[in-house]
C-alpha positions, -999 to +999 in steps of 0.1 A: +000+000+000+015+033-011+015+062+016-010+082-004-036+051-006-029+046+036-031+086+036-068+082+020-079+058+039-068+073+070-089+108+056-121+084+052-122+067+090-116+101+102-146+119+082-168+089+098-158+098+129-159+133+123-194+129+111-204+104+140-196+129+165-217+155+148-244+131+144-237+119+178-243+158+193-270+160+169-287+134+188-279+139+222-282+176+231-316+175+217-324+145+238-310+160+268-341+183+264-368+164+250-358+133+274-363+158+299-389+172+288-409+136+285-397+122+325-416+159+334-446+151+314-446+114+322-448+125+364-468+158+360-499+137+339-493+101+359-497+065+337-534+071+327-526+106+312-496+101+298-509+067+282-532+095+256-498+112+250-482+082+239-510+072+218-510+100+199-475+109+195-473+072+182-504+074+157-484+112+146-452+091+141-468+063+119-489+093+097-455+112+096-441+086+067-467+102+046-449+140+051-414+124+054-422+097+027-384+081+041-370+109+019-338+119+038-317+087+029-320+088-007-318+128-009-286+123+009-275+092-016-280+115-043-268+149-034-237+126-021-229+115-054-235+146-075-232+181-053-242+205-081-273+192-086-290+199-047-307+232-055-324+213-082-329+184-060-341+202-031-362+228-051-382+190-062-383+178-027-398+209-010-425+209-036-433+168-030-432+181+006-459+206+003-481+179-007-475+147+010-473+180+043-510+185+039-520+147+027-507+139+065-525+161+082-556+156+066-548+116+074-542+129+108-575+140+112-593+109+102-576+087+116-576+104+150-619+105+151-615+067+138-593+055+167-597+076+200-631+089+216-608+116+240-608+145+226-581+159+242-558+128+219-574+140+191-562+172+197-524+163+209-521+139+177-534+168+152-510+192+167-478+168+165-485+163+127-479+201+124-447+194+143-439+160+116-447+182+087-419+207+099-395+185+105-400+167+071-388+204+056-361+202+080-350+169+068-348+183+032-324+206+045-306+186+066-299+158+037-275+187+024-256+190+054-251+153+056-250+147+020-217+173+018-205+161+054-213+198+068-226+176+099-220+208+125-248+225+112-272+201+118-257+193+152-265+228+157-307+227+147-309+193+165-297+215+194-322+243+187-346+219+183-345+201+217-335+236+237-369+252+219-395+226+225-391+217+258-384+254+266-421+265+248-439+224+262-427+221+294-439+255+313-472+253+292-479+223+306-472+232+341-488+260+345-518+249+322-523+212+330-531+215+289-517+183+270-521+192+242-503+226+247-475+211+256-479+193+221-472+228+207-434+229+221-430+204+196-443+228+168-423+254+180-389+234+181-388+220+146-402+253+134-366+268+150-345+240+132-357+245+102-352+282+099-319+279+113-307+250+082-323+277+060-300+306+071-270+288+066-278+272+030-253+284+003-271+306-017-267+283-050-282+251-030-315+267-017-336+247-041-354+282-058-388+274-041-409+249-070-386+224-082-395+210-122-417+189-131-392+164-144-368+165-112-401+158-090-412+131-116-378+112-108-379+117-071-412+107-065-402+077-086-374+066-067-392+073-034-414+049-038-392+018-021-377+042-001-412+053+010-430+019+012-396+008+042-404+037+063-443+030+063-432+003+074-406+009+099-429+034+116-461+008+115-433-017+129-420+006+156-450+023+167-481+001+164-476-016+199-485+016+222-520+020+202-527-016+197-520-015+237-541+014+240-571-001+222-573-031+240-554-030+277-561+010+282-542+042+284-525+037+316-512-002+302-504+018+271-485+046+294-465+021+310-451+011+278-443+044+263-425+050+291-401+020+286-400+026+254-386+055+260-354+037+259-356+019+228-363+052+215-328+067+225-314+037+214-325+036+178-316+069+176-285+066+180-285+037+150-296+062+129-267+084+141-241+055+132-257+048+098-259+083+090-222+090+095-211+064+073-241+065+051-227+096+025-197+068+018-214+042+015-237+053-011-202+064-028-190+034-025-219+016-036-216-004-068-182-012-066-186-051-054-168-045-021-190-053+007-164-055+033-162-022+046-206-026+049-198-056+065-179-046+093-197-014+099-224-036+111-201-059+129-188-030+150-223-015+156-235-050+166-208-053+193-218-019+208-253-034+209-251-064+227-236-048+256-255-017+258-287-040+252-278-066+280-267-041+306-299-025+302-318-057+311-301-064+339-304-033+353-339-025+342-359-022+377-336+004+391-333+023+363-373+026+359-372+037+393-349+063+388-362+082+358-396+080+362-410+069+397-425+044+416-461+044+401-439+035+368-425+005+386-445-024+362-424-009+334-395-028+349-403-061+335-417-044+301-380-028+301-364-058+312-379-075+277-375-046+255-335-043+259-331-076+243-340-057+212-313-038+211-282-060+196-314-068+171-322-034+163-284-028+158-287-051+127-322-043+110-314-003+114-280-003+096-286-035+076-316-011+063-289+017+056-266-007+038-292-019+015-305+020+007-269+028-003-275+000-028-304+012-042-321-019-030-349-008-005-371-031-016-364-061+002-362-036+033-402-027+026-411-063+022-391-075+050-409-048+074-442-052+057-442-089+067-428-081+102-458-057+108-481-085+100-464-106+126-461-082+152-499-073+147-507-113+148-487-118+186-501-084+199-537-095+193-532-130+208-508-112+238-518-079+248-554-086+259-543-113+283-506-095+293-507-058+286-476-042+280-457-073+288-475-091+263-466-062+235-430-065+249-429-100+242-449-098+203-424-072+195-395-093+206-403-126+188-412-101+155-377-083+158-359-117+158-380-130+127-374-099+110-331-101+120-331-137+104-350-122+076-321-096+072-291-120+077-304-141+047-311-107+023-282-089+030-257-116+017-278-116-017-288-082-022-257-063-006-233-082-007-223-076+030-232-096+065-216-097+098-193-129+099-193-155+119-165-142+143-184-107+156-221-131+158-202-156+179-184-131+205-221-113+208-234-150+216-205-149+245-216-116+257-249-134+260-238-162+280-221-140+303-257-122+313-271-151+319-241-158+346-245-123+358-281-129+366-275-153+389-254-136+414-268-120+442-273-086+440-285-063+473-287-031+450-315-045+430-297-050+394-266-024+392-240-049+409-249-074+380-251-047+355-215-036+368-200-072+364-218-079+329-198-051+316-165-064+330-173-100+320-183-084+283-152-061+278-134-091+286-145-108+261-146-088+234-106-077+246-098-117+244-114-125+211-098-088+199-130-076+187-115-047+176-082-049+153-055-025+165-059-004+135-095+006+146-081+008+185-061+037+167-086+055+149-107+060+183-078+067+201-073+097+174-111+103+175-107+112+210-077+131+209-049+108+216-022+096+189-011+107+157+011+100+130-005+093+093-006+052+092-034+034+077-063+037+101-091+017+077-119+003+092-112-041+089-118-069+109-095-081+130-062-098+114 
């Protein structure tokens, strides 16, 4: 390898990790606020209350796919590949925008009246689709800044975003009582973001308001797998709090939004480590090399498992903490749903890897065919188990729809995690189990503690890292240097 090749390469890991920290502050400050800003609601309203918030803010995040129509990946494929063209490209999506914007809220509205008698959720879900429409502007927006690996900016309106809603939600909903005025903060805070991706557009890339016809033709055309996924992956994702809603009752249904809670965070920061890597890949995309795909999901998958089975073990406290005793059945519902995360490691960027091949597709049917299955266990579970039993339908679904994944990616990607990462994630596995037979007086952190000893033990033994990668996050974190080849690989 010649020094300029190791020089590239070295340039490549450290605009991923560049872009993952962005993506990674673009995520979290906003969460530091809106997290915040859901504990408050979650102990001001109580489980009953709070149960009609999480119904509606899950029936607006299902309608959203008809604003957002999963546009943000492939606006950012193609404005990654050719630069010049985003005014043009953006001008097209704003104007699909504009309609799908007012198709959702219309959808809003009927499907509110057909699915909740309170008014007050009728209300609260109508005024989060005005918050979905402006983010699916902001995401236009945002597709540049990723798309061009200008990743600050949006750091900066995820920020704005999180700081302004639960600044405008929060004190109308303590001093009103009001639900659904609190609904407004989240308005108000994507309504910030997107003004503030606006002001710092280039002049030449602000799209020139009504993109042409034959632009629009093309992107509505290639949205269409794009769009059928995400109606999926928000059916998938979100179904379980209003199926638990219709048949087990708000306060069953507000236990479970509040352990969800978690997932939430959690899958957000997926999206984070697709999207940092996402602009290359689509680059890269073509080229026959599914090795570098490959071990992006490896390495994503061994942050999983851990994260995933620490959170089990340490579920009951942790409820306890954050939201309160009269939250204390989310435990078990908690307990169940961190076992999806190692899962959702795989579907979320095995999604990604497919979209930078231009094969979302298989990602619709595979979803489509896991909402079928997750609807099937929720109606035979939920009546009978409540939230436990939608814990446990969307567990069994999650690892029918991984299995589905591990067979497509091979075929349609040409990328999988090997053999090597799947077994030291098994070993991590076996090690909870140990853990969660020790006795533990502090209710589940003393096992959580010794899980994550036992787990960076492993994956230090079976070098699930290779040093080159050790090096590239010691220089993502400010220590070494030099200019050697830091390429993301699997270990020698």
């Amino acid at each position: 390898m010649t020094g300029l090749e190791g020089t590239q390469r070295d340039g490549r890991v450290h605009r991923i990790l560049r872009n993952g920290v962005a993506l990674l502050l673009a995520f979290a400050v906003p969460r530091l606020f809106t997290l915040a800003s859901v504990i408050v609601a979650a102990r001001w309203l109580g489980t009953e209350a709070f149960g009609v918030y999480g119904a509606a803010a899950a029936l607006a995040v299902i309608i959203s796919v008809v604003a957002t129509l999963g546009m943000l990946p492939l606006l950012v494929r193609e404005i990654a590949r050719a630069p010049t063209s985003a005014a043009r490209l953006l001008g097209a999506a704003h104007t699909v925008k504009w309609f799908s914007g007012g198709l959702m809220v219309l959808a809003t509205l009927w499907a509110a009246r057909l699915l909740f008698g309170d008014p007050q959720a009728r209300a609260a879900a109508l005024v989060l689709s005005l918050g979905w429409v402006m983010n699916a502007f902001a995401e236009n927006l945002a597709a540049y800044y990723q798309a061009v690996e200008r990743m600050a900016r949006w750091t900066q309106a995820s920020a704005l975003f999180g700081i302004v809603s639960a600044v405008v939600g929060v004190p109308l909903l303590v001093v009103t009582d009001d639900l659904v005025l609190y609904c407004w903060g989240f308005v108000a805070g994507w309504s910030a973001a997107f003004a503030w991706l606006w002001l710092g557009l280039p002049r030449e890339a602000r799209g020139g308001g009504i993109g042409d016809a034959r632009t629009v033709r093309g992107l509505v055309t290639g949205l269409a797998p794009f769009a059928a996924a995400f109606v999926g992956i928000a059916l998938y994702s979100k179904m379980d709090v209003l199926l638990v809603e219709r048949w087990s009752g708000s306060a069953e249904a507000g236990v479970y939004t509040a352990a969800y809670k978690f997932v939430d965070v959690f899958q957000a920061l997926l999206v984070v480590a697709a999207g940092a890597v996402y602009p290359q890949l689509s680059r890269h995309a073509g080229t026959g090399d599914g090795a570098p795909a490959a071990r992006y999901m490896e390495v994503v998958l061994l942050a999983a498992v851990p994260a995933g089975l620490a959170l089990h073990l340490v579920a009951s406290p942790v409820v306890g903490l954050v939201f309160g005793v009269q939250y204390g059945s989310a435990a078990q519902v908690l307990a169940l749903l961190a076992l999806l995360l190692p899962l959702l490691g795989l579907t979320i960027v095995g999604g990604y890897v497919m979209g930078a091949s231009g094969r979302m597709g298989p990602v619709a049917a595979l979803y489509l065919v896991a909402v079928v299955a997750n609807f099937l266990l929720n109606r035979s579970l939920v009546p009978a188990m409540g939230a436990v039993g939608a814990a446990t339908a969307r567990l069994v679904s999650e690892a029918f729809l991984v299995t589905g994944f591990l067979i497509a990616l091979p075929i349609v990607a040409g990328a999988a995690p090997r053999r090597r990462a799947l077994v030291l994630a098994a070993a991590c596995g076996i090690g909870a189990l140990a853990c969660r037979l020790l006795p533990d007086p502090t209710g589940g952190w003393l096992r959580g503690l010794a899980f994550l000893v036992v787990a960076g033990s492993v994956y230090v033994r079976g070098r699930a890292l290779s040093p080159l990668e050790l090096l590239a996050l010691r220089r993502a974190v400010g220590f070494g240097s030099g200019a050697g080849d830091a390429q993301l690989e699997g270990p020698a």
